[in-house]
C-alpha positions in Angstrom: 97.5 104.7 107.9 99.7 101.6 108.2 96.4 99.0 107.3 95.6 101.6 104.3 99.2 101.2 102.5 99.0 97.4 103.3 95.6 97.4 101.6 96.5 99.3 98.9 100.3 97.0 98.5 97.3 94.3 97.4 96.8 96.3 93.9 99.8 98.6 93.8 103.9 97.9 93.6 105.5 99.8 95.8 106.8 102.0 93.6 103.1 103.3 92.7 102.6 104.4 96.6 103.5 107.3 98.2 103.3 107.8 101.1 103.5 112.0 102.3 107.4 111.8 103.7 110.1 113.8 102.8 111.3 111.0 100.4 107.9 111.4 98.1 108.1 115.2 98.1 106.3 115.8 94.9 103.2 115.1 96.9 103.9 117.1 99.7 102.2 119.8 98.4 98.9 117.9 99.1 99.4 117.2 103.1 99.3 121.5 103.1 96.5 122.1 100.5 93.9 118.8 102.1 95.5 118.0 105.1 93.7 120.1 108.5 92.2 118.6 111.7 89.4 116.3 109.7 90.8 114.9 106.8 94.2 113.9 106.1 96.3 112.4 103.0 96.9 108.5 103.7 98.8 107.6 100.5 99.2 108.5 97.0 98.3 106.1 94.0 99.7 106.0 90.6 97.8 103.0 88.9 99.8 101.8 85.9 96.7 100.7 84.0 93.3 100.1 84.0 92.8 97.0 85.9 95.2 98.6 89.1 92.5 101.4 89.0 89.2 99.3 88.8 90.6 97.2 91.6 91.2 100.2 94.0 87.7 101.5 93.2 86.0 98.4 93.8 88.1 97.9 97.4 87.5 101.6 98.2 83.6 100.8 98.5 84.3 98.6 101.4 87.4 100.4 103.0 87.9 103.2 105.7 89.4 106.1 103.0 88.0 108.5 101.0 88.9 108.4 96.8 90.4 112.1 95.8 91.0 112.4 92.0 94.2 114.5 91.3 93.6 116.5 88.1 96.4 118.2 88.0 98.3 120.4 90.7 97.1 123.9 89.7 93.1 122.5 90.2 93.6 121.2 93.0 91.5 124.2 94.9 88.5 123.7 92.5 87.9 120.0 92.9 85.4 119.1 95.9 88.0 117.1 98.7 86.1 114.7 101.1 85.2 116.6 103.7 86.9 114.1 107.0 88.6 111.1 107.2 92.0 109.3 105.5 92.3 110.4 101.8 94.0 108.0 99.6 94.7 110.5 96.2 94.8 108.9 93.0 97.3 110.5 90.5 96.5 109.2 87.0 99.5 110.8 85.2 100.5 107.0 83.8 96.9 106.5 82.6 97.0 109.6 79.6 97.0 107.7 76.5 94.6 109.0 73.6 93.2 105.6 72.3 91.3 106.4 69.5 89.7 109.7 67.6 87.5 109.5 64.9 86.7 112.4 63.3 83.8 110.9 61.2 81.6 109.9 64.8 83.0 112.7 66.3 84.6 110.7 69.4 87.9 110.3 71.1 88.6 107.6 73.4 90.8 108.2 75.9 92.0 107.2 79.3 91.2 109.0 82.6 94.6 111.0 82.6 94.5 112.2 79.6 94.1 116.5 80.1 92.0 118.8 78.3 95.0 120.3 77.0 96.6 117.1 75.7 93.7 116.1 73.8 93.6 119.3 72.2 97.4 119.1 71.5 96.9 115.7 69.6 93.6 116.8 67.9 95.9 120.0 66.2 98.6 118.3 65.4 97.0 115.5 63.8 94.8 118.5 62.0 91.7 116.8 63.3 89.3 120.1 62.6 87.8 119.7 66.3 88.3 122.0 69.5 88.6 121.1 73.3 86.7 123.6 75.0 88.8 123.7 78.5 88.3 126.7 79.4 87.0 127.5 83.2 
């Protein structure tokens, strides 16, 4: 686990990995929902931006960890986790702005941590006439 957090201290401050210890407790709910005899949660990620999250995907194709996308806590049961193996679970909370919509091409450009539910917030309140379909 120790060579995955020095590996990912090459992209990330340390303030943007967790690892799952009492002191980062608003993962721990991870380590009991992924972790059994297998697999296991090596670290958490928040990227701050775009670049910190290309860089992490390009390393991970050359790395001993497994990529786990966290959509949000409540989904965490529907998502497919890798099945064995160190987990390194990327938490894109800081990466939710809504870039651009444009109602005439019928588009919104967003970034990976933006939710179903937040797009549909802006799209109402900016009385875009368009509807999020999020339901499962």
């Amino acid at each position: 686990m120790k060579t995955i957090i020095e590996t990912l201290s090459t992209i990330f401050s340390a303030d943007n990995i967790s690892a799952l210890t009492e002191e980062h407790a608003e993962y721990q709910f991870l380590a009991d929902r992924i972790n059994n005899s297998a697999r296991e949660v090596a670290a958490v990620v928040t990227p701050s931006n775009l670049d910190e999250l290309k860089d992490l995907l390009v390393i991970s194709t050359d790395k001993d960890f497994s990529l786990f996308n966290l959509l949000s806590p409540g989904e965490i049961n529907t998502a497919p986790i890798p099945a064995e193996g160190a987990i390194v679970v990327i938490d894109l909370k800081k990466l939710n702005k809504i870039i651009e919509v444009n109602d005439k091409a019928a588009y919104a450009l967003v970034e990976p941590g933006v939710s179903y539910a937040q797009l549909n917030t802006y799209l109402e309140t900016n009385n875009i006439p368009f509807v999020v379909d999020f339901d499962k």
